[in-house]
N, C-alpha and C positions, 0 to 999 in steps of 0.2 A: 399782610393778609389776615393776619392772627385779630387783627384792629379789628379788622373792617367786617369779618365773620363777628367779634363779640358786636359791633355794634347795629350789625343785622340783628341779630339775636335779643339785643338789648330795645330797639325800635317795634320788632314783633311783639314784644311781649308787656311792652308798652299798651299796642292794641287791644294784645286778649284780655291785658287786664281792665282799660276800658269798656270792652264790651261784657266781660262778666260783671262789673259793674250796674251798667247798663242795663242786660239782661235778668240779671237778679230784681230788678227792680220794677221792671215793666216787661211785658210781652215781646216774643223775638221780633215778632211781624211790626210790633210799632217802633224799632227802632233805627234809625238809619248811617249807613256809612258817617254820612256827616255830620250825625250826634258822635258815635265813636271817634273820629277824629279828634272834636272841638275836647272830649271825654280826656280823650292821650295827649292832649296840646300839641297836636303834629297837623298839617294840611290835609287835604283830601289826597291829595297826588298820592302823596307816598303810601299812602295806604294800599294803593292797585299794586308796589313795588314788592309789598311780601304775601299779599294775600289774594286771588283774581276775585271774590266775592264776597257779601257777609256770610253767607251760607259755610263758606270758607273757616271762616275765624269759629262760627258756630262747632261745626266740626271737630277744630283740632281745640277747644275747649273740653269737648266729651272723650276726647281719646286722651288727656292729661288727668281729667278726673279719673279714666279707668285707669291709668297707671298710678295715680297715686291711692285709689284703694288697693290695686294689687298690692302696693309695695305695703301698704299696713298690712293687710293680711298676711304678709311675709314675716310678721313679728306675732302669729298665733303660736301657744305656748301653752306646756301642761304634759303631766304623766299620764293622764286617765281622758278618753273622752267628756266627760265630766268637764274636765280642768280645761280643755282644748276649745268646748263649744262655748264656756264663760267665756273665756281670751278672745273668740273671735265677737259674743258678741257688746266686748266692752269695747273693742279696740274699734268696732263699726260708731260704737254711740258716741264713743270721741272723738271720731274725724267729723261727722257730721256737727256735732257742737264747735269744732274749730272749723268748720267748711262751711257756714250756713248759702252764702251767694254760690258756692260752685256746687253744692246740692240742690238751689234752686234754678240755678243754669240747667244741671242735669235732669231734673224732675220734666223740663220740658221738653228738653232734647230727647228724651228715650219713649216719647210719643213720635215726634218729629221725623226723628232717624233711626230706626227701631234699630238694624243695626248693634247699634251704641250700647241696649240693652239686653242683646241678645249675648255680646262678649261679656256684660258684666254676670250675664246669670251665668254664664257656661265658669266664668272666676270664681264666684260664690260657690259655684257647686262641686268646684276643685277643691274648694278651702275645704268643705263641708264635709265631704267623701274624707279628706285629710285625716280632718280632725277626731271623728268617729272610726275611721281602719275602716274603711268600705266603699264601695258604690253609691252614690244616692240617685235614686229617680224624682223625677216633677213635683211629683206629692208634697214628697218630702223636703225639697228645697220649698215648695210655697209654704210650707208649715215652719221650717224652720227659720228660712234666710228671709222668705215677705214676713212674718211676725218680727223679725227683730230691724229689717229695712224699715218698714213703716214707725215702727217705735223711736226708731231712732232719729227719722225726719221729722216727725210728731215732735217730740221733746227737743230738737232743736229749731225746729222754724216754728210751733206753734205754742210753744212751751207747754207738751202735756206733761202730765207726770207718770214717770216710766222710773220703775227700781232696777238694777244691774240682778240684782241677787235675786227677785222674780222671773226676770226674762230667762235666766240661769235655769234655775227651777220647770218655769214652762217647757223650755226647750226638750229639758233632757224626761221630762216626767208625765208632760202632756197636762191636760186642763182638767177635761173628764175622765178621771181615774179609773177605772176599771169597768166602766161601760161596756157595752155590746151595743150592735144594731141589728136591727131588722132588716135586711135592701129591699124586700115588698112593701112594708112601711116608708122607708125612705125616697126612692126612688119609682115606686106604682104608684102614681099619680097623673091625674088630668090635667094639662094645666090648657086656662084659654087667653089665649092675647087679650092683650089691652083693648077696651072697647072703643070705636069709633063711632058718635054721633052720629045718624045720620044727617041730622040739621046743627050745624054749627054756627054759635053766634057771630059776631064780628072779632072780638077779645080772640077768642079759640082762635080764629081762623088765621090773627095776624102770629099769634104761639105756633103755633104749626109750621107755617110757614117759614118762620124764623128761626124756629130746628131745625128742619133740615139745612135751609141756607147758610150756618153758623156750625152746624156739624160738618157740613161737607167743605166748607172752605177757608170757613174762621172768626173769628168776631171781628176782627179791622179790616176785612178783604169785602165784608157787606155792609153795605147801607139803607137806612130806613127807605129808600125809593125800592129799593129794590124787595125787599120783605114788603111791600104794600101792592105793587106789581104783582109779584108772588101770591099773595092771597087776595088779587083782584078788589083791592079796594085803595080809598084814595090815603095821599098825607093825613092829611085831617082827621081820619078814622082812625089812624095811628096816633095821631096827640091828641084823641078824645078821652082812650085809657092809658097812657103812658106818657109819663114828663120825657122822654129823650131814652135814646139806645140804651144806654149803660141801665137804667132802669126796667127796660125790655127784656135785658138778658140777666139781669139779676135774678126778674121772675122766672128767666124760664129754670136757672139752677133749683130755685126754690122748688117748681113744679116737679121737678126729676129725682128732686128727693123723694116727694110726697110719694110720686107713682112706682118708684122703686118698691120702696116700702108699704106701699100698698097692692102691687103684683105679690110680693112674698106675705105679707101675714093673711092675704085673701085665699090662697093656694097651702098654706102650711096645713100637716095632718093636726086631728088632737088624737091624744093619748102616743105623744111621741117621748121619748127621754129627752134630758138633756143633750146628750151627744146625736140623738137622729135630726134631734129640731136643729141645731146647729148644722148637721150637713145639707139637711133640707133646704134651708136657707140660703145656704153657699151655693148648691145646684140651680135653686131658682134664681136667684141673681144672676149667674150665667145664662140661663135660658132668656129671662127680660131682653139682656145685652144681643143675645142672638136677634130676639124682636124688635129693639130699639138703639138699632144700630150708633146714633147720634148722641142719645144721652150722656155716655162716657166725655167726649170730646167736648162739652159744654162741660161740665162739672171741671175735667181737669183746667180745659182753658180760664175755666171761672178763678181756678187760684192767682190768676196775675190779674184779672178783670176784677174781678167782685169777689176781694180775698173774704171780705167777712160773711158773705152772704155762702162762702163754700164751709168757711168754720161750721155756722150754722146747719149746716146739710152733717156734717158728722157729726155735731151734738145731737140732730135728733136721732142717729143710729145709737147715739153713746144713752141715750135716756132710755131707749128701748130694752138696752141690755140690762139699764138697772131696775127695771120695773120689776126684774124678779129676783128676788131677794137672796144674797150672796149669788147671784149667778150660776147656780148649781156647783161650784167650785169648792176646792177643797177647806173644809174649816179650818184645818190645820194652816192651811196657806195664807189661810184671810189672816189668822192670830197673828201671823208670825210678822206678817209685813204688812206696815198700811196703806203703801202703795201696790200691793198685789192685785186686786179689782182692778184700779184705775189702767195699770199696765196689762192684764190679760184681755180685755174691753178692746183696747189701742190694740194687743196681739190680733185678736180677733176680728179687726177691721181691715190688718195689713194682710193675713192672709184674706179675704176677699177682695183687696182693692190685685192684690197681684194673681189672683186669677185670673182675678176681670181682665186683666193685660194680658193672660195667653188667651181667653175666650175673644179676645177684640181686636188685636195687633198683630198674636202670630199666625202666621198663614199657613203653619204645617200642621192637618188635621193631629187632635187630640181627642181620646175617649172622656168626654167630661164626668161621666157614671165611675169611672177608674181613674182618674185625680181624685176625686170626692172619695171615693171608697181610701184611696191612701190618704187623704189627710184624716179622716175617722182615725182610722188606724192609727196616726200620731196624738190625734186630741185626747185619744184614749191613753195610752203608754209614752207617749213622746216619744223622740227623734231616734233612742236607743233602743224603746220596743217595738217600735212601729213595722220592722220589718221580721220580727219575732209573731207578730198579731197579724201581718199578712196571710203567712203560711198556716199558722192555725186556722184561720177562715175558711182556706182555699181546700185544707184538709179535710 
């Protein structure tokens, strides 16, 4: 009996390691059963014997990775908060540097099966609350645990450069030191949707159409008949501007960078600080996503599609940040580390990309004006004052 359980055990795992294989390497949707099998050198049969679906093997992929981050973070360590928020977030940046395929397994699955990501955050923010002697609320896990997630996948699947001993630093001390904000300045503003042509050329009209169809169901589940259908016009018209899909959907990543970043510095106030323009920023990127529901689901799908063409899309937020010199950040900080910039920039995009996942994915209403007001509050003081600069505010 003892046999025949190791070698169930031994054949399943066979699979999942196939398919993360597989899945690291290309899109869940274009992979099939019978790539996984030929993958494990096992038949197609056997494979319905441990698993009823791929969907299946997808799955209990995501529920392994969340055990074995739990189990790292079960080796967070330190006398002092301080000590405790370093531990956790070295021990995040070296599983993902030893994990690089089951973080890109998971980077897709926690779109997929939200789920997945909803247990890792409720872990994260166990650890969090741990490690500091407290409670944390939203804010403050996006400020803390999305600046050091994103850092951490960054440096190991994109090789940014991220220092241990800054991420340290940010967490506990925050970016903009001793700042204040405004929330009339921040927050009282007009913002106007994205404008729509009234007359749209042919190009525009096959874009359009090809967002939404690729937002709402995916880039392998559409094809170019049907994006030309969709925008009422023929084949032809589609390969008069476009050599072929993958170049179709490259554009459209490109595009949703531009418009991103063109909704927010069209909308931004002047005469804001460094710390209002930074939340300003963060608020209107969620308001976009509210308007343009699709755009997220194209970007992320673009990392297994059109990995370079999504590089691209956060170099130009990364050049953006450096157009202003030292980044308003602390001299002291710059001196001391040369990777300090490069790592606060990467901080700085992880808390917005994981916003953007509670403004797009979770379905339980959220105050987006009170996220934002809490992560201020950290960018200012960090993870230790942030809840010290609450209560003064509210006072």
């Amino acid at each position: 009996m003892q046999e025949q359980y190791a070698e169930y055990n031994e054949t399943a795992e066979r699979l999942v390691t196939a398919a993360i294989a597989l899945f690291a390497e290309r899109w869940y949707s274009s992979v099939s059963v019978a790539e996984i099998c030929r993958e494990a050198g096992l038949s197609n049969g056997i494979f319905y014997r441990y698993f009823p679906n791929k969907e299946s093997v997808m799955r209990r992929i995501l529920e392994d990775v969340n055990a074995r981050i739990g189990t790292a973070l079960e080796a967070v360590a330190g006398d002092t908060p301080e000590e405790r928020l370093a531990s956790m977030a070295s021990l995040l940046m070296d599983y993902s540097a030893a994990n690089p395929e089951r973080i890109t397994v998971f980077r897709e699955g926690q779109y997929r099966f939200f789920e997945f990501e909803l247990k890792l955050t409720d872990q994260y923010r166990r650890t969090l609350a741990k490690a500091i002697g407290r409670q944390v609320d939203m804010a403050e896990y996006l400020f803390a645990v999305g600046g050091i997630r994103f850092c951490s996948v960054r440096a190991a699947l994109h090789g940014a450069r991220v220092s241990k001993r800054a991420l340290n630093d940010i967490v506990t001390r925050g970016l903009f030191r001793g700042l204040d904000w405004d929330a009339d300045k921040v927050f009282g503003i007009t913002v106007n949707p994205p404008t729509v042509p009234l007359r749209e050329g042919t190009r525009e009209s096959l874009l359009r159409a090809g967002k939404r169809l690729f937002g709402e169901r995916g880039y392998h589940e559409v094809n170019i008949h049907e994006i030309t259908d969709a925008a009422s016009l023929s084949v032809g018209a589609f390969y008069k501007y476009f050599t072929g899909k993958d170049a179709f959907f490259a554009e459209l990543i490109e595009s949703a960078g531009r418009e991103i970043r063109h909704f927010i510095s069209s909308h931004l106030s002047p005469g804001l600080n460094r710390l209002e323009r930074e939340m300003q920023g963060i608020f209107l990127f969620g308001v976009f996503l509210s308007l343009d529901k699709w755009c997220y689901n194209i970007v992320r799908e673009g990392e297994f599609i059109a990995p370079a063409k999504v590089r691209e899309y956060y170099a130009a937020f990364e050049q953006g940040y450096r157009r202003t010199p030292g980044n308003g950040l602390d001299p002291a900080a710059l001196a001391a580390d040369p990777l300090y910039e490069d790592t606060a920039i990467e901080f700085l995009l992880g808390i917005a990309h994981y916003y953007g996942i509670e403004m797009v994915f979770d379905v339980s209403p959220r105050n987006a004006r009170a996220l934002v007001e809490g992560i201020g509050a950290c960018l200012s003081g960090g993870i230790s004052g942030s809840a010290e600069r609450a209560v003064q505010r509210a006072g």
